[in-house]
MDAnalysis code that builds the backbone (N, CA, C; Angstrom):
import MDAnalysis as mda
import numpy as np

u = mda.Universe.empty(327, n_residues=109, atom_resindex=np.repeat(np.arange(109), 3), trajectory=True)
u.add_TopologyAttr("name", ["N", "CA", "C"] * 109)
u.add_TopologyAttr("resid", np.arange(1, 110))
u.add_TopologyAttr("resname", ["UNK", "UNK", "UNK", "UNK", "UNK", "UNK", "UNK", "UNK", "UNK", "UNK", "UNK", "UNK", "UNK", "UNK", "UNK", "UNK", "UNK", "UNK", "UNK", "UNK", "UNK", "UNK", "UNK", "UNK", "UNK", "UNK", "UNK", "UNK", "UNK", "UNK", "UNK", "UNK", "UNK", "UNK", "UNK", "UNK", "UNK", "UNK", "UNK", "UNK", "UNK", "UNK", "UNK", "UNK", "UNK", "UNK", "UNK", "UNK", "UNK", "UNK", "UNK", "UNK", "UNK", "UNK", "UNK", "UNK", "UNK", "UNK", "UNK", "UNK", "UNK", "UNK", "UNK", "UNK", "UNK", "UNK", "UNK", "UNK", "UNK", "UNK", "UNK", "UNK", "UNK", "UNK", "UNK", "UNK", "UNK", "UNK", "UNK", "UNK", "UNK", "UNK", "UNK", "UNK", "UNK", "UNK", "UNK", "UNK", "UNK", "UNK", "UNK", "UNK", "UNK", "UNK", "UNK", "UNK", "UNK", "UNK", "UNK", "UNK", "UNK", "UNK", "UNK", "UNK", "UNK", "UNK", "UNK", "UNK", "UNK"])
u.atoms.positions = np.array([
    [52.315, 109.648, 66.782],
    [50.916, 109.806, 67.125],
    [50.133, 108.626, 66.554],
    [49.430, 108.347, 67.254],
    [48.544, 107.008, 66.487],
    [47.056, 107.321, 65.908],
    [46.676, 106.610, 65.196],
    [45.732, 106.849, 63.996],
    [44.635, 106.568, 64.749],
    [43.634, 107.231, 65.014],
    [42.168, 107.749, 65.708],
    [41.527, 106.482, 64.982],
    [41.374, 104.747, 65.799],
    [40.460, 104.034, 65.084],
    [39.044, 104.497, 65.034],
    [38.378, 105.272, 65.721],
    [36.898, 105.318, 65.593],
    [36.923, 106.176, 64.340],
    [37.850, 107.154, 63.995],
    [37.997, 108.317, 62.802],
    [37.700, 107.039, 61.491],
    [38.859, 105.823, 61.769],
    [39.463, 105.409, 60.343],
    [38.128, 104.388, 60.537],
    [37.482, 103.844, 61.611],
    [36.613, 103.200, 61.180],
    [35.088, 103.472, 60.125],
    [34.167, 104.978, 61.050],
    [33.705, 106.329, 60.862],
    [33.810, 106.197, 58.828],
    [35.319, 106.193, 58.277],
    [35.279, 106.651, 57.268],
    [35.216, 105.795, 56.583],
    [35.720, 104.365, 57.130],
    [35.721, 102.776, 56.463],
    [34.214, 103.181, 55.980],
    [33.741, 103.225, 56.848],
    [31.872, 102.773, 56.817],
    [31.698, 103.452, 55.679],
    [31.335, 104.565, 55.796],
    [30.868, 105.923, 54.684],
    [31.899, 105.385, 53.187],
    [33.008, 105.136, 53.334],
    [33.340, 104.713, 51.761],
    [32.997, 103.491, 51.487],
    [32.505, 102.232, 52.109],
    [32.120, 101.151, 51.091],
    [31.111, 101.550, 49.905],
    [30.602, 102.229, 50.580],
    [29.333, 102.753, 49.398],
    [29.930, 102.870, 48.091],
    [31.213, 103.324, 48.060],
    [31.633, 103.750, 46.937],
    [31.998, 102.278, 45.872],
    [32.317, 101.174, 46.397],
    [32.669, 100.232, 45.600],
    [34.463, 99.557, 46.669],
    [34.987, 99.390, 45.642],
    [36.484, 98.617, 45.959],
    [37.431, 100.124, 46.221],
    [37.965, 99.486, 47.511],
    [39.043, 100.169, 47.662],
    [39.669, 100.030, 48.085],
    [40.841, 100.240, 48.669],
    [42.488, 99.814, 48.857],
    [42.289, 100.829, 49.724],
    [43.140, 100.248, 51.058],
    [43.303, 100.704, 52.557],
    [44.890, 100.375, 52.486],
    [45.655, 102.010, 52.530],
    [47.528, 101.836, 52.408],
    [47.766, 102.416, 53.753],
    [48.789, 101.912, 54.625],
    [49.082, 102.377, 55.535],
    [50.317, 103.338, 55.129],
    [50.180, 104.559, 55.519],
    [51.363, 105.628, 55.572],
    [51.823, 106.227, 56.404],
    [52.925, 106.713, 56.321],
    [53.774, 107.619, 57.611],
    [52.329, 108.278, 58.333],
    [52.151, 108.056, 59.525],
    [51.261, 108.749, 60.381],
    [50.023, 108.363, 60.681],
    [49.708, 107.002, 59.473],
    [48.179, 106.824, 59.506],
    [47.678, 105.922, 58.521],
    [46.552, 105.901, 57.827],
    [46.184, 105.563, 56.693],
    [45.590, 105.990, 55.547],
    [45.479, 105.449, 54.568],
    [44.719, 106.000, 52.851],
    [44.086, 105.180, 52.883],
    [43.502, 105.984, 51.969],
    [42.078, 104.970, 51.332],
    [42.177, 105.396, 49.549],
    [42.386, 104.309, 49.268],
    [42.956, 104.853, 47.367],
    [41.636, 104.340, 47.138],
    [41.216, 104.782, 45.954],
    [39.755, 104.816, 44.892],
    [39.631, 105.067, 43.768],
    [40.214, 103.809, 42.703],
    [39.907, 103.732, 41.064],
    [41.427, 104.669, 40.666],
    [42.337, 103.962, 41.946],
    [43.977, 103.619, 41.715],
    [44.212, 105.442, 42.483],
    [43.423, 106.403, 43.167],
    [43.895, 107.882, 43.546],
    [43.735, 107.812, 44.554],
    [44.947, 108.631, 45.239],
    [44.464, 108.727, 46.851],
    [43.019, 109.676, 47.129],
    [42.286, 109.131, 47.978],
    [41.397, 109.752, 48.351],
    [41.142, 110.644, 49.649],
    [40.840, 109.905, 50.167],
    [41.835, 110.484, 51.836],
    [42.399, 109.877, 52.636],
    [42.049, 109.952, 53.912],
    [43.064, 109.391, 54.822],
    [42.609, 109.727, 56.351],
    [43.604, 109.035, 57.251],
    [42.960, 109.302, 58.522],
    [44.647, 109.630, 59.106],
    [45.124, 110.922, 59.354],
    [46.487, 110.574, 60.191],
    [45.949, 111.496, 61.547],
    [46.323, 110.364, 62.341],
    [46.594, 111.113, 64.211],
    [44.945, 110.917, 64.372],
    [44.609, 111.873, 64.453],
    [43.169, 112.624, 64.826],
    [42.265, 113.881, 63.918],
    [43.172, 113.374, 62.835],
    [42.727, 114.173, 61.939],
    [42.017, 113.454, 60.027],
    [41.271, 114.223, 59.790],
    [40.682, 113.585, 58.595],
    [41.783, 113.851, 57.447],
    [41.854, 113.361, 56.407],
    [43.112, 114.041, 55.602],
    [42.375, 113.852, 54.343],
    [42.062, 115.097, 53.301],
    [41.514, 114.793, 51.773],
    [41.679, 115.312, 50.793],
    [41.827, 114.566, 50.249],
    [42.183, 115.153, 48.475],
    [40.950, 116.543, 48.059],
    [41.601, 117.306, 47.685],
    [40.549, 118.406, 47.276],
    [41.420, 119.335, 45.635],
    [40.409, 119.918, 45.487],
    [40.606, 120.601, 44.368],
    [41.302, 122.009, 44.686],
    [42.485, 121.931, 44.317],
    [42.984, 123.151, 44.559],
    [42.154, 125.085, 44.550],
    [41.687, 124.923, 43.397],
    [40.512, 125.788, 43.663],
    [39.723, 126.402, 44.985],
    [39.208, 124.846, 45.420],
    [38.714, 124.971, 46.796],
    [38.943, 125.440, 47.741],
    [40.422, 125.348, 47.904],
    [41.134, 125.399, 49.124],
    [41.046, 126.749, 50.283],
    [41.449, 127.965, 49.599],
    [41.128, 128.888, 50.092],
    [39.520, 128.771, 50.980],
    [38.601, 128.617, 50.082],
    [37.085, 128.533, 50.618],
    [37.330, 127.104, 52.322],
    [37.776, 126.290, 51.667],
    [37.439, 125.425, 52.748],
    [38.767, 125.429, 53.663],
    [39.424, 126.025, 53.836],
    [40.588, 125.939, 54.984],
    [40.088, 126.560, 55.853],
    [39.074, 127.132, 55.746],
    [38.253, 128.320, 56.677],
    [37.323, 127.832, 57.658],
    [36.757, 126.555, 57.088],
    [35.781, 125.477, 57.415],
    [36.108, 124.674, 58.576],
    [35.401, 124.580, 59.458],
    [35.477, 123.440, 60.771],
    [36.532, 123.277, 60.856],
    [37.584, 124.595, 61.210],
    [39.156, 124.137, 62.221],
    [39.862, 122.848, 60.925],
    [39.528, 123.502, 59.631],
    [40.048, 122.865, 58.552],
    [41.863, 123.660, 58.834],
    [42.801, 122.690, 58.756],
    [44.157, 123.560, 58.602],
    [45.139, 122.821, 57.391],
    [45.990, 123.285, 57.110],
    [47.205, 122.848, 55.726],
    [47.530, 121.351, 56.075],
    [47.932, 120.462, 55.375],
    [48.912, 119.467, 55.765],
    [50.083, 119.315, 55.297],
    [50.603, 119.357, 56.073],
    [52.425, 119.522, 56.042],
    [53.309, 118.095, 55.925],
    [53.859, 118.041, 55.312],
    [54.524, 116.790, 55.222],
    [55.711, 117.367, 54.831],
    [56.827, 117.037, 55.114],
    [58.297, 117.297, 55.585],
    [58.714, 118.956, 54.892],
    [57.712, 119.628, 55.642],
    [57.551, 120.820, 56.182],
    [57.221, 121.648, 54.487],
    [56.181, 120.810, 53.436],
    [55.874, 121.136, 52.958],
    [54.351, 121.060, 52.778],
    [53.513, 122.101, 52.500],
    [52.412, 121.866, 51.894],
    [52.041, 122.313, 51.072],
    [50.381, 121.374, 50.663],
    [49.963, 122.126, 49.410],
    [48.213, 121.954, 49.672],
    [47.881, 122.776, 48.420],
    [46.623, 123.457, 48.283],
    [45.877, 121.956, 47.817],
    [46.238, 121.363, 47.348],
    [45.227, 119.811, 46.696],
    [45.107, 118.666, 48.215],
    [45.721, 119.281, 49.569],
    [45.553, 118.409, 50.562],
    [45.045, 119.099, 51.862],
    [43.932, 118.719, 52.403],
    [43.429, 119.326, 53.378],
    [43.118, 118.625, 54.772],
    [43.411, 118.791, 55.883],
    [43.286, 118.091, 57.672],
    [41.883, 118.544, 58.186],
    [41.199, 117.871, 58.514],
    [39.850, 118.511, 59.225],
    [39.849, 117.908, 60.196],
    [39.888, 118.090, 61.574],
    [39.754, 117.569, 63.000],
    [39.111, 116.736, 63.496],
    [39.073, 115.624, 63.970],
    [38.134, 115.076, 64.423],
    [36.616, 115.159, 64.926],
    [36.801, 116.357, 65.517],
    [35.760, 116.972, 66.799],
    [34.762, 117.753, 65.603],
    [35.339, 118.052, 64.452],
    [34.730, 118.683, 63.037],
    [33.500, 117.431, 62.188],
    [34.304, 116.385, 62.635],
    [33.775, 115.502, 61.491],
    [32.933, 114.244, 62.830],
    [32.728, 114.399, 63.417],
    [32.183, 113.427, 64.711],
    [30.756, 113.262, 64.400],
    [29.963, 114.545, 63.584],
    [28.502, 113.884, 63.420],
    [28.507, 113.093, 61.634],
    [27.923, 112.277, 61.596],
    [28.008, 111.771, 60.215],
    [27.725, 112.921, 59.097],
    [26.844, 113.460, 59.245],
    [26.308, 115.229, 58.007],
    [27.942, 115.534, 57.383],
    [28.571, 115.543, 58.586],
    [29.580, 116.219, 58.522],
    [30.828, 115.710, 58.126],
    [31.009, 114.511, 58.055],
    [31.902, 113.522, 57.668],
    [31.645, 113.429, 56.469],
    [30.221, 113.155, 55.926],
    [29.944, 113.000, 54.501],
    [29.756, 113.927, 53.753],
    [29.734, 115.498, 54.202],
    [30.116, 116.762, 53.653],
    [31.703, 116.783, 52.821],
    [32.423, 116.698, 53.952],
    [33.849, 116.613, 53.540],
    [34.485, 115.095, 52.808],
    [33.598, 114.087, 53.121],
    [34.122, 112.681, 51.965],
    [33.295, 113.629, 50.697],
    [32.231, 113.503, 50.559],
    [31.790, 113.815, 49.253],
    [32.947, 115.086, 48.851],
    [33.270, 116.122, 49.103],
    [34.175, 116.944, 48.339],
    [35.335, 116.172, 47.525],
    [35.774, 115.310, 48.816],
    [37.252, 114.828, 47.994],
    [36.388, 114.140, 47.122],
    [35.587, 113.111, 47.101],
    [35.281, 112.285, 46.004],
    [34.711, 112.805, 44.536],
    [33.959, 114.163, 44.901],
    [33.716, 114.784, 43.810],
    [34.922, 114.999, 42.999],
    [36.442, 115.306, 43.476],
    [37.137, 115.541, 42.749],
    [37.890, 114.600, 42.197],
    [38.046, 113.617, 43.206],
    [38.713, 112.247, 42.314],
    [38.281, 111.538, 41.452],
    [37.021, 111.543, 41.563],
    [36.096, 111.352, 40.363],
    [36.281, 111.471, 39.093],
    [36.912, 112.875, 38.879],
    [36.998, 113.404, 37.683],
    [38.241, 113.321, 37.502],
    [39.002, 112.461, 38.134],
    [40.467, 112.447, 37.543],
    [40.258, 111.195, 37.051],
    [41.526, 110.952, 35.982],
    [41.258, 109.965, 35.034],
    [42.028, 108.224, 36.446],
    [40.765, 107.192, 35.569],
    [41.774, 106.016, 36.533],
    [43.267, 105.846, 36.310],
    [43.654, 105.339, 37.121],
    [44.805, 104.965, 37.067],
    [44.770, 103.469, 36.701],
])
């Protein structure tokens, strides 16, 4: 599947704000690392973000939010939000600000 450029562009924009960051290409798509942590990502057509496990329950519920699976495992600290979810900016920067709130508070790498 190929990586949704208007998605990965969309999110380019909204993270310069943040400062320096590192754009990694991965199986399916891309990252965006921030003060050495993955932050999120763009795979297929979907948004991909670091979240606080805590959260998860609450926001899997959210805008056709679903698990991300990677070799048929998942977990609660990684979350997919759809394209068609994140298409108005409010809404893109709803779900960047979550992950960033939490990477934030992890120590740099």
């Amino acid at each position: 599947m190929a990586t949704d450029q208007a998605l990965m562009a969309a999110v380019r924009a909204e993270l310069t704000k943040l400062g320096p960051l590192v754009e990694k290409p991965m199986s399916g798509g891309l990252q965006f690392v921030w003060k050495g942590r993955m932050l999120c990502g763009v795979m297929g057509d979907d948004l991909m973000l670091r979240i606080d496990k805590k959260n998860y329950d609450a926001w899997i519920v959210e805008d056709g939010a679903h698990p991300m699976v990677m070799a048929g495992q998942s977990s609660k600290g990684w979350i997919l939000v759809p394209k068609v979810a994140v298409a108005k900016k409010p809404a893109l920067r709803k779900w960047l600000d979550r992950a960033i709130a939490f990477v934030e508070k992890l120590p740099e790498k």
